[in-house]
C-alpha positions as CSV (number, residue, x, y, z in Angstrom):
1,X,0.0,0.0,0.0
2,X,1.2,3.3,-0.5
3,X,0.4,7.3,-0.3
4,X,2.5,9.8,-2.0
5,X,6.1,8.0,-1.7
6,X,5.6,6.2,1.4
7,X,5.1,2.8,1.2
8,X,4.0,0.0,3.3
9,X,4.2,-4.1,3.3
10,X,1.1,-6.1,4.7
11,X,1.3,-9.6,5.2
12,X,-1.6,-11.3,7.1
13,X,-4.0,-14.2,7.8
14,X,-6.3,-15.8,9.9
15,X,-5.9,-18.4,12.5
16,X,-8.2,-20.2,15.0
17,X,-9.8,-23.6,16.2
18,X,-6.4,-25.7,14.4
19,X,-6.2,-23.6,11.1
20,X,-4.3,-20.8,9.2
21,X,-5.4,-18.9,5.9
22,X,-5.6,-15.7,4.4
23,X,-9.1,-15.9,2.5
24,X,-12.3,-13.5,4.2
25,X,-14.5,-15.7,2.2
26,X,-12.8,-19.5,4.3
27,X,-12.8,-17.5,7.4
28,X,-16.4,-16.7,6.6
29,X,-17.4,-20.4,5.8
30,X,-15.4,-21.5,9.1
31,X,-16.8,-19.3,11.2
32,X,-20.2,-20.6,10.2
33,X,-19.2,-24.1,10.7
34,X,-17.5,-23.8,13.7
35,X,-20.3,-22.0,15.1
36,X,-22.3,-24.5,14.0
37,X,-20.1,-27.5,15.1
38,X,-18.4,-26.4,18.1
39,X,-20.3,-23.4,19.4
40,X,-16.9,-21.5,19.2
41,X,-16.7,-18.4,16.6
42,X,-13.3,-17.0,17.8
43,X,-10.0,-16.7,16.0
44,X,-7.6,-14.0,15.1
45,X,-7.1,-11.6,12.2
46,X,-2.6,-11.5,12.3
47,X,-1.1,-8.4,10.7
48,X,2.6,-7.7,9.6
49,X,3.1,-4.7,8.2
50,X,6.7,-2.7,8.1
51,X,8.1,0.6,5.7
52,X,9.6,-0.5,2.7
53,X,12.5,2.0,2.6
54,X,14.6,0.5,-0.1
55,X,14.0,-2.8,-2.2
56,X,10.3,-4.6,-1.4
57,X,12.0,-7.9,-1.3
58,X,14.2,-6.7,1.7
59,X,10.9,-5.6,3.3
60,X,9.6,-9.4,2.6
61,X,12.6,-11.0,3.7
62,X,12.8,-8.8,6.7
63,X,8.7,-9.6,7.4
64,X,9.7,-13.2,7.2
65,X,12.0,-13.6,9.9
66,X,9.5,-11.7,11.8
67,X,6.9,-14.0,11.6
68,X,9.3,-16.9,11.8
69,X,10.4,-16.1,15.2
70,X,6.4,-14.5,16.9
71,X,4.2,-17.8,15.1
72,X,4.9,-20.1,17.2
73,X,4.2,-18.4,20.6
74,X,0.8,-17.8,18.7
75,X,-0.7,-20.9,20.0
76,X,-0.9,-19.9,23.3
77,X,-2.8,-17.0,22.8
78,X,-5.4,-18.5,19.8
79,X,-7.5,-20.9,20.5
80,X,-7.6,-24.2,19.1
C-alpha cells in the first residue's frame, strides 16, 4: 500500500480452532461451521506490516524472519 512515496508491506492471515489462511470468504465459511459445530466463533485476524524504505524484497525477507520467530508463541494466545 502506498500514499505519496511512502510505502507499506502487509502480510496477514487468519488463525483459530487448528487452522491458518488468508481468504475473508474461508474465514467466513469456518466461522459458520464452527459456530455451528463447536459453538466456538473465535480466532484472530494476524497483521505484519513494516516501511519499505529500499528494495520490497528486503521488506519481505525482513517480514519473514519476523513472523518466523512471533508464530509459534501464537498458539498460546489463539484458541484451538
Amino acid at each position: 500500500m502506498g500514499k505519496g512515496l511512502d510505502r507499506q508491506l502487509y502480510l496477514f492471515w487468519y488463525q483459530g480452532r487448528g487452522r491458518v489462511y488468508a481468504s475473508e470468504y474461508w474465514n467466513k465459511i469456518y466461522l459458520i461451521w464452527d459456530g455451528l459445530t463447536k459453538k466456538r466463533t473465535d480466532g484472530a485476524l494476524i497483521r505484519v506490516n513494516n516501511p519499505v524504505t529500499g528494495n520490497i524484497d528486503n521488506a519481505l525477507k525482513t517480514q519473514s524472519e519476523f513472523i518466523k520467530l512471533f508464530f509459534p508463541l501464537l498458539k498460546e494466545y489463539i484458541p484451538d
